[in-house]
C-alpha positions in Angstrom: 97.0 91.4 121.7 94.0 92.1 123.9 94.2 95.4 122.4 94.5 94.9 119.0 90.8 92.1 119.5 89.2 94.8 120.9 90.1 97.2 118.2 89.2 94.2 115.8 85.7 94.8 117.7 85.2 97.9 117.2 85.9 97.8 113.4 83.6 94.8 113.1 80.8 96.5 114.5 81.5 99.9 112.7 80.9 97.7 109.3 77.6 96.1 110.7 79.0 92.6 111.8 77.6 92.3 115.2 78.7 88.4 116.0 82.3 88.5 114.6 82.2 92.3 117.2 81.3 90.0 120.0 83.4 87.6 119.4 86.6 89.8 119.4 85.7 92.0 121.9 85.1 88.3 124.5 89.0 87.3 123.1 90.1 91.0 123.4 88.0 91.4 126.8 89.6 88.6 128.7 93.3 89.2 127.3 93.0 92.8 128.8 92.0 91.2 132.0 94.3 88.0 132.1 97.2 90.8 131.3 95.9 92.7 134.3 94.8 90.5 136.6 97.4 87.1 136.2 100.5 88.2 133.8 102.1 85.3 135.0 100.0 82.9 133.2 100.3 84.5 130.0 103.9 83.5 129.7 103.0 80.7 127.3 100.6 82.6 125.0 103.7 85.1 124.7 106.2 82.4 123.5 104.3 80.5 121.3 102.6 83.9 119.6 106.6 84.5 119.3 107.5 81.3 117.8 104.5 82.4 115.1 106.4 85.2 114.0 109.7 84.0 114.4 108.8 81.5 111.7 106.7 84.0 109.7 110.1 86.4 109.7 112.0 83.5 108.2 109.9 84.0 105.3 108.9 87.7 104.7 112.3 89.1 105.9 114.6 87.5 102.8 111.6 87.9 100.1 111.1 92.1 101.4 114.4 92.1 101.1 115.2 90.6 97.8 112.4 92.2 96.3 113.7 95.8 97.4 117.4 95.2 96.1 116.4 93.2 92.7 113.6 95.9 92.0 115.1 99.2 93.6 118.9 98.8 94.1 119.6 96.8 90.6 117.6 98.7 88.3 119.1 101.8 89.9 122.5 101.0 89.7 121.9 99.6 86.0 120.3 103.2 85.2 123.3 104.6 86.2 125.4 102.7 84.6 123.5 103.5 81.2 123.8 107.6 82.1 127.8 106.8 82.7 127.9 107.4 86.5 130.7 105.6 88.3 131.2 106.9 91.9 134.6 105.2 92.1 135.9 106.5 88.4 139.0 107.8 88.7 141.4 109.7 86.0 144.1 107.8 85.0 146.3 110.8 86.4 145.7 109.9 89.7 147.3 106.9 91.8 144.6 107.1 94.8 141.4 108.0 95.4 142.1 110.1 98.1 140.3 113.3 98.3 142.4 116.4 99.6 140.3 118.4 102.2 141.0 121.8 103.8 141.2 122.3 107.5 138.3 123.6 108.7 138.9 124.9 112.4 140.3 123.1 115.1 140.0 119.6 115.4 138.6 119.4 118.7 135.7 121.4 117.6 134.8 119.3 114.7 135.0 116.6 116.7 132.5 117.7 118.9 130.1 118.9 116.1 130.4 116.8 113.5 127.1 117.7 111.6 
């Protein structure tokens, strides 16, 4: 955290705002020390900036997440099912959808190199 204020600094006084600059770098300046000098005591800093984003997860994970599968996956897999793509089609000839391979070498080997 200390690093991230300090690098909050630096960008603050890059773009010309000299008291917001000082103001990060103090927060920034004594996290780097506290974290070098008394680690100990920073124990409940830690768990409550933590909690923060335990509670912030709870909320970003499931939205990221339902916005990737109901605006990637879905879409995708409806596309698909427009151009008549079926991955687990099978001809009625068939009673499995087991796929014959041929033996490639000894099975040792390919176990041991499987890529």
């Amino acid at each position: 955290m200390g690093a991230a204020f300090v690098a909050l600094a630096g960008l603050a006084a890059w773009r010309g705002h000299t008291i917001e600059a000082r103001g990060f770098a103090g927060v920034g300046g004594a996290l780097v020390a506290a974290a070098l000098l008394v680690p100990t005591r920073l124990g409940p800093i830690q768990r409550s900036w933590m909690a923060l984003a335990r509670t912030i997860s709870t909320v970003t994970t499931p939205l990221l997440l339902g916005v990737i599968y109901f605006g990637i996956v879905t879409p995708v897999g409806w596309l698909r099912r427009l151009a008549g793509a079926n991955r687990l089609a099978r001809s009625r000839a068939t009673t499995s959808y087991w796929v014959a391979r041929e033996e490639s070498g000894p099975r040792h080997v390919r176990m041991e190199h499987q890529f």
